[in-house]
C-alpha positions as CSV (number, residue, x, y, z in Angstrom):
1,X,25.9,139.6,121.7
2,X,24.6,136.2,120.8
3,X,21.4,137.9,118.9
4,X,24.4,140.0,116.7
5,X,25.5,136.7,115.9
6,X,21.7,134.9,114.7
7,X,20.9,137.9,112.9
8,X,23.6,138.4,111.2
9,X,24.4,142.4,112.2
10,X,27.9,143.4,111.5
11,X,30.0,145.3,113.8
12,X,31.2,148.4,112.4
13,X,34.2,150.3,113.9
14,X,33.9,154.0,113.5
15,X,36.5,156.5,114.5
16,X,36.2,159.4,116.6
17,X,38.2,162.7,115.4
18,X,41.7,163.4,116.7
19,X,42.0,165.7,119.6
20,X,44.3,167.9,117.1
21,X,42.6,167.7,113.9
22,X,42.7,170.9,111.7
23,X,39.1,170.0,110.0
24,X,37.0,169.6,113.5
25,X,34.0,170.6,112.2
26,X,34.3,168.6,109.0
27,X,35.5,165.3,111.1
28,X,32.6,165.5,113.3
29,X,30.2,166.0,110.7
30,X,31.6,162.9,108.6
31,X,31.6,160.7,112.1
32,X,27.7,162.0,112.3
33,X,26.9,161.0,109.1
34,X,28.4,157.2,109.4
35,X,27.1,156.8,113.3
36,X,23.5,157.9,111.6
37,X,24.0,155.7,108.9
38,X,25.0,152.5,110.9
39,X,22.2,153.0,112.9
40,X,19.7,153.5,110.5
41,X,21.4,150.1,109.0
42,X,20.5,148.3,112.3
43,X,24.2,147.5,112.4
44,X,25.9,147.7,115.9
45,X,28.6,150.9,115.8
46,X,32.3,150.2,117.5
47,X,34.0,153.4,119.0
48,X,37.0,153.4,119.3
49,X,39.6,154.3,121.9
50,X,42.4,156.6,120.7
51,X,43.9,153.8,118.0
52,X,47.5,153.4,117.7
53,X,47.9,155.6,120.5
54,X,46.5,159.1,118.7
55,X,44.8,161.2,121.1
56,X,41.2,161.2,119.9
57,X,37.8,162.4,121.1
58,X,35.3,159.8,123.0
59,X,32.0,158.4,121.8
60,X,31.3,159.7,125.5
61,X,32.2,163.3,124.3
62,X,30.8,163.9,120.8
63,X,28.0,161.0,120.9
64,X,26.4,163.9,123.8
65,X,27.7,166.9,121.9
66,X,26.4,165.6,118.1
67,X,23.0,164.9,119.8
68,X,23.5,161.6,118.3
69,X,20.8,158.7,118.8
70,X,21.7,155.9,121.3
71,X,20.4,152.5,120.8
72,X,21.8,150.3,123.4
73,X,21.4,147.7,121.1
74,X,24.1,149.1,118.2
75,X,26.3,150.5,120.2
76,X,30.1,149.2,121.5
77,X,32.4,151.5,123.0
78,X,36.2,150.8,123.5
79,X,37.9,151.3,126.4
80,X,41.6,151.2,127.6
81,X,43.8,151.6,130.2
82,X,45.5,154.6,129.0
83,X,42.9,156.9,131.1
84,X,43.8,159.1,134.3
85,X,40.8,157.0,137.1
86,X,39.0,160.8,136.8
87,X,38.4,160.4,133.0
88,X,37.8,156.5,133.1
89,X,35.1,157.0,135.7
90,X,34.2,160.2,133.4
91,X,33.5,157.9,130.5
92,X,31.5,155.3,132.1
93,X,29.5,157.4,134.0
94,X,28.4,159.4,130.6
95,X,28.6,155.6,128.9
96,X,25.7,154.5,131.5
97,X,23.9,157.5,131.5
98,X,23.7,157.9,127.4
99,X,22.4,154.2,127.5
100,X,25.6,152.0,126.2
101,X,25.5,148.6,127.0
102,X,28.2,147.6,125.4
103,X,32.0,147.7,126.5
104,X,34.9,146.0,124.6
105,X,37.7,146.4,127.4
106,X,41.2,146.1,126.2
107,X,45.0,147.4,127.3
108,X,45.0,149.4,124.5
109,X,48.2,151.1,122.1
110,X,50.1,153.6,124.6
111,X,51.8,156.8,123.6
112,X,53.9,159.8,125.8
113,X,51.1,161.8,125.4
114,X,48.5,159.0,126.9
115,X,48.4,158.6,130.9
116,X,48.3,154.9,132.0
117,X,46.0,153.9,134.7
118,X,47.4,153.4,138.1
119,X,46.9,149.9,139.5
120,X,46.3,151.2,142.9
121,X,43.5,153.5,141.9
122,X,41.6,150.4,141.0
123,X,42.5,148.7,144.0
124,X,45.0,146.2,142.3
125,X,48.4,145.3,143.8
126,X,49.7,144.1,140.8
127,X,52.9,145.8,138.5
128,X,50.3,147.3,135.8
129,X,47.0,147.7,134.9
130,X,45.7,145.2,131.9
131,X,41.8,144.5,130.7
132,X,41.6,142.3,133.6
133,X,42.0,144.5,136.1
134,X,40.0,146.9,134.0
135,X,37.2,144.4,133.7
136,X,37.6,143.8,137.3
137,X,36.8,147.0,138.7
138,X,34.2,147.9,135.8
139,X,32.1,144.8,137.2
140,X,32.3,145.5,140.6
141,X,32.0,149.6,140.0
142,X,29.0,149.1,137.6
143,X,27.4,145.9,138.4
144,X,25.0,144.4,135.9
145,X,25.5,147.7,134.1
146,X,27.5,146.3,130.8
147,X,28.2,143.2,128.7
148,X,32.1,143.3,128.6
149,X,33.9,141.9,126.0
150,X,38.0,141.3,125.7
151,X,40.3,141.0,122.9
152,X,42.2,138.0,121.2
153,X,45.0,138.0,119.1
154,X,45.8,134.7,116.9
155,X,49.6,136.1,116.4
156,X,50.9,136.1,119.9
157,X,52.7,132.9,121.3
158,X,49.4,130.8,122.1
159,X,49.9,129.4,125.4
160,X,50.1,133.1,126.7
161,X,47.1,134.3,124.9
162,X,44.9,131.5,125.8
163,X,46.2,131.6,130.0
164,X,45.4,135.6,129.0
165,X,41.8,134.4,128.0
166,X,41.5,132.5,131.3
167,X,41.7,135.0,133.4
168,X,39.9,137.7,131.3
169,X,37.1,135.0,131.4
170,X,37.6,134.7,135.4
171,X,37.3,139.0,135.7
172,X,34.0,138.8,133.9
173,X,34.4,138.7,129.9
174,X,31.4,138.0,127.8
175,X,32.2,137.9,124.3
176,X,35.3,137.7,122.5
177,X,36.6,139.9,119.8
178,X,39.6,138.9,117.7
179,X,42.5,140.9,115.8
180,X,42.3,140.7,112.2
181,X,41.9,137.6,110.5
182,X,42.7,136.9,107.2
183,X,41.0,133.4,105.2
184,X,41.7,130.7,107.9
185,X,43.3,130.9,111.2
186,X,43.5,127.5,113.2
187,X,44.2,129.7,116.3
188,X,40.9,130.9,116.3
189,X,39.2,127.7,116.8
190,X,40.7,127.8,120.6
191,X,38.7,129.9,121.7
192,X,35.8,127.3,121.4
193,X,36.5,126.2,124.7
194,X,35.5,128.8,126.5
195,X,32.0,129.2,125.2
196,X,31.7,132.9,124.5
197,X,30.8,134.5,121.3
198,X,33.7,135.3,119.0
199,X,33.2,138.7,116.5
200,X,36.0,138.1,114.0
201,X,38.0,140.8,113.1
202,X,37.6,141.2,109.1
203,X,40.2,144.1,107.7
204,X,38.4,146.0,105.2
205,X,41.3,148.1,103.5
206,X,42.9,147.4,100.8
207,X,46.0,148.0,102.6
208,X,47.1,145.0,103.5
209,X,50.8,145.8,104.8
210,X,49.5,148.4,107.9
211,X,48.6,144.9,109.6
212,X,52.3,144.1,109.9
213,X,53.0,145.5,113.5
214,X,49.7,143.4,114.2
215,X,51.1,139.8,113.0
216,X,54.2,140.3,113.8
217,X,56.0,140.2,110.4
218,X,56.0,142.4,107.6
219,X,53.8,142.1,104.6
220,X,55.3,144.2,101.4
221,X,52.9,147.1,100.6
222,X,51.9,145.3,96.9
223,X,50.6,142.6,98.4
224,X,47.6,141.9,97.0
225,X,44.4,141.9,98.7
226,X,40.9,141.8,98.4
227,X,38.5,142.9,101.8
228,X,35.0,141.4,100.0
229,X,36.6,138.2,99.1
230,X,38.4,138.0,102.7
231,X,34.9,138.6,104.6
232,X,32.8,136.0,102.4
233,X,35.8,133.6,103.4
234,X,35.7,134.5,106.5
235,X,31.5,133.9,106.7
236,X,32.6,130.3,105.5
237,X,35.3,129.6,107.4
238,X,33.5,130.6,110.8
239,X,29.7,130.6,110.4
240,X,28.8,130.4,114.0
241,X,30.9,134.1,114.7
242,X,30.0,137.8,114.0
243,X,32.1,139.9,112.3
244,X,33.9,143.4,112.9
245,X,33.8,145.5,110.3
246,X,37.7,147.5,110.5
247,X,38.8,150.2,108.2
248,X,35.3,149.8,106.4
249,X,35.0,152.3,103.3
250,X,31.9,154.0,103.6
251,X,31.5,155.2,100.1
252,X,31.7,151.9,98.2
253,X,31.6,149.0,100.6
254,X,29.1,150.0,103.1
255,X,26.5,150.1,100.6
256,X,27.6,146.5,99.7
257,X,27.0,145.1,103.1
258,X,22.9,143.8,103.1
259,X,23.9,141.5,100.1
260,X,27.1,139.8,101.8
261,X,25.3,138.7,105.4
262,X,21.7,137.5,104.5
């Protein structure tokens, strides 16, 4: 993660198609054509893990089924604890065997459709599986198999999040990846501590106001925003990070991206 960071390679965060998505054929093509193009970028590519809860496809499934190139390299795969143990072991099995190296382990956004891992088929006695029992039993599962990274988010009540960060750190974390951040966020900087490296999250839609659930407050849908400005901020404000590319438009941004990072 550290050579992400002295290179400058963005993290891009793709998303898989929904499990009950009435344009399959045209999702999967359009996820093709933006894994193809983030690889031929030499940017790392971030799959995600059924977001806000919607029942999605895996990078395990349609990274296999597309024929998709694998370069351990550029790839990150998410990974929650909304899994039966079957389909967890399912997706780290196929994760190892397709070449990913890269986890980013986090409890994840629930739903009643989603199943929630059971702490005693990790071999926790604990009330509920989080990402440190998840990171627990990935490390001992698949030893020296993937760099694990955890999530951090600046809006929660601090002393929490950091104690949170302690004992992510403890179950075998190795790089840090925040929520969104927008300009400067003091909260960020205690992180420093532990000595991992931090990907900032930098929220590339214009939509401002679907962070609200995020921070905590709500943000009026004309608020005014603009994603370029906040990332060449954010490269300012926290030169020694990488940066996590979320809701990045393809068509106009992506091109954009080799003249913002140099």
């Amino acid at each position: 993660m550290k050579q992400h960071i002295e290179n400058k390679i963005f993290h891009i965060e793709i998303l898989t198609p929904k499990q009950n998505s009435d344009t399959l054929d045209s999702d999967l093509e359009k996820f093709a054509e933006k894994y193809q193009a983030v690889m031929d970028a030499g940017y790392v590519a971030c799959i995600t893990d059924n977001p806000m809860g919607h029942l999605s496809f895996q990078a395990t499934d349609v990274i296999p089924e597309l024929g998709l190139p694998v370069k351990p390299e550029q790839l990150m795969i998410h990974l929650n604890t909304f899994h039966t143990k079957e389909a967890l072991d399912q997706i780290l099995d196929t994760a190892q065997k397709i070449g990913c190296r890269y986890l980013l382990v986090v409890s994840g956004d629930g739903s009643e459709r989603l199943p929630k891992l059971k702490p005693e088929a990790l071999g926790e006695a604990c009330n509920a599986v989080t990402s440190v029992e998840l990171l627990r039993y990935i490390r001992r599962v698949y030893p020296g198999v993937f760099h694990l990274g955890v999530a951090f988010n600046p809006y929660e009540p601090q002393d929490h999040e950091l104690e949170k960060m302690r004992r992510k750190l403890e179950a075998g974390a190795e790089f840090i990846c925040t929520q969104p951040v927008i300009g400067r966020d003091e909260r960020v900087y205690a992180l420093r501590p532990f000595g991992l490296p931090v990907i900032i999250d930098a929220w590339m839609s214009k939509k401002l106001h679907l962070l609200s659930e995020c921070v905590g407050y709500t943000i009026p849908e004309d608020t005014p925003y603009d994603p370029i400005a906040n990332l060449q901020e954010l490269q300012r404000n926290y030169p020694e990070c990488g940066l996590y590319l979320a809701l990045l438009g393809f068509k106009t941004q992506f091109p954009r991206l080799k003249e913002l990072w140099k």
